[in-house]
Residue, then its C-alpha position, 0 to 999 in steps of 0.5 A: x777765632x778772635x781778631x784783636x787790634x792792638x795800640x803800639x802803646x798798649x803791647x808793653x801793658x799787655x805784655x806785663x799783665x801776662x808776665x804778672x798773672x805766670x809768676x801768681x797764679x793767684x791772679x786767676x782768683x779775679x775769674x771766680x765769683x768772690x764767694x769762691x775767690x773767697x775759698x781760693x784765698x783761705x784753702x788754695x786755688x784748685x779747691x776754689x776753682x773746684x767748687x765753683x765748678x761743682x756749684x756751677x755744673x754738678x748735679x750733686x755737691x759731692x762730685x766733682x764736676x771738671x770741665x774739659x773745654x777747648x783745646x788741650x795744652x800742656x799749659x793754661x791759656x788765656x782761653x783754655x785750661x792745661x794739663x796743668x790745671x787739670x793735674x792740680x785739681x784732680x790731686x786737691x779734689x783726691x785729697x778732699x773729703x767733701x768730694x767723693x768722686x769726679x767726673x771729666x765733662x769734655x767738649x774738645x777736638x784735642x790739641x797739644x800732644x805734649x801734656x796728655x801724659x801728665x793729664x793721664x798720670x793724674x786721672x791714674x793717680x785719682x782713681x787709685x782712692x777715688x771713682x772718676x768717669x768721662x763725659x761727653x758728646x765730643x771727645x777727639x784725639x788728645x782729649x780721648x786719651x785724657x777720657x779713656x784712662x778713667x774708670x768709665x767712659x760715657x758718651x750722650x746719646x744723641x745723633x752728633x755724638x762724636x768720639x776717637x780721633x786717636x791718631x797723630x799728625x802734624x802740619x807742615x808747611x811752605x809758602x816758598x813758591x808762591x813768595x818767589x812768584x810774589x817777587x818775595x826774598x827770603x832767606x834764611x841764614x844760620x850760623x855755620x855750625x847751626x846747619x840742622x836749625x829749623x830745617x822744618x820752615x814755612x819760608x824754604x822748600x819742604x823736604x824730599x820724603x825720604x831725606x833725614x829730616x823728614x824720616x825724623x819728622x816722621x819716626x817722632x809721629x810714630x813714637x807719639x802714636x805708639x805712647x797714645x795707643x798704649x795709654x789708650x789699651x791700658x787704660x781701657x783694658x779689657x774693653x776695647x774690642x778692636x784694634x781699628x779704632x787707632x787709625x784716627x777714625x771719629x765714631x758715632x755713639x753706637x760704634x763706640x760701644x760696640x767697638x768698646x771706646x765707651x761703657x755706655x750712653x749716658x748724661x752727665x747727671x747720669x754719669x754724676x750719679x754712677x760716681x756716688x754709686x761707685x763710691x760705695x762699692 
């Protein structure tokens, strides 16, 4: 978690230089090292991000090497890169001959249901020309669903290897009791016909389980879920061995391959490696 203090005066420059860097992208060039910034201005964005990745974590020049870090977000953060990124890449990397596969290098506990959709279209999509695994030691809920549609799933071979997770949940919360002992007054008022408007809120009593809202909340949950699993099931068709491993259950390296989550244990070099195999079959 970062702690940051801003100054009244400086919020509005922050707030334009993110305004700025959404409407050009080209603004991420300032990250890259200025050989690849070079790349990035002559043959696009994607392509400079893609070898500069590829110089920095693959073992060979003719695989793409695509770090998964951090939370997964439909959109690009300041701290972590989206599902749209992503899909950008894997489409230049498809379409580029100096690349002959990719391999997914994933440290992530997941995040954001909505994007993984994209994400795994794009991995379908890249597969269709070109061989693409997974790679990882920890690799959990949205993050798997991202790792399980490629054409093979490896995890490290290590004791703290960790992967599943495939489950859906979400967080809901009041404070209202403990702001009525504090002596604190909120209300919240809507306009007469915005009755259903937020009826979800940290600052009014939750919801009997039973009631509308909640039987919404919880059908939503079930639908992510039902999306998740059969993306999950056809993207490792044929080689998962067990239906217990959509209970959101974390698996260890050995488990994983016995209940067919991974095809093998395995490094990343490794895994570079069966790519430049796979290319050639």
């Amino acid at each position: 978690m970062r702690i940051c203090h801003l100054e009244p005066g400086n919020i509005g420059a922050l707030v334009q230089k993110v305004l700025a860097r959404e409407k050009n992208p080209s603004m991420m060039m300032d990250q890259l090292p200025s050989m690849f910034a070079k790349i990035a201005q002559s043959s696009g964005l994607s392509k400079g991000y893609n070898d500069y990745f590829t110089w920095r974590y693959s073992s060979d020049k003719s695989v793409l090497v695509l770090p998964v870090m951090g939370e997964m977000t439909p959109y690009s953060t300041w701290y972590s890169l989206g599902a749209d990124f992503y899909e950008k890449a894997l489409m230049s990397a498809q379409q580029d001959s100096e690349y002959v596969g990719a391999v997914l290098w994933i440290d992530s506990g997941g995040g954001m249901a909505d994007g993984c959709a994209k994400f795994a279209s794009a991995i379908t999509e890249f597969k269709k020309v070109k061989p693409i695994l997974s790679q990882f030691s920890y690799c959990a809920s949205a993050a798997y669903y991202a790792a399980s549609q490629c054409d093979e799933a490896w995890i490290e071979d290590q004791a703290p290897s960790m992967v599943g997770s495939i489950g859906t949940l979400g967080f809901l919360v009041s404070y209202a009791k403990q702001l009525e002992q504090e002596g604190i007054d909120v209300r919240v008022k809507r306009a007469t016909k915005s009755y259903d408007k937020a009826s979800l809120n940290p600052y009014e009593e939750l919801p009997a389980d039973d009631s509308p809202e909640m039987k919404e909340y919880q059908a939503l949950l079930d639908a992510c879920q039902k999306e998740f699993e059969g993306a999950v099931k056809r993207g490792r068709a044929g080689k998962l061995k067990s239906d217990e491993v959509f209970t959101g259950k974390m698996y260890g390296a050995n488990d994983a391959l016995r209940l067919g989550l991974v095809d093998k244990k395995g490094s990343l070099s490794g895994a570079v490696k069966r790519v430049i195999q796979l290319s050639k079959s």
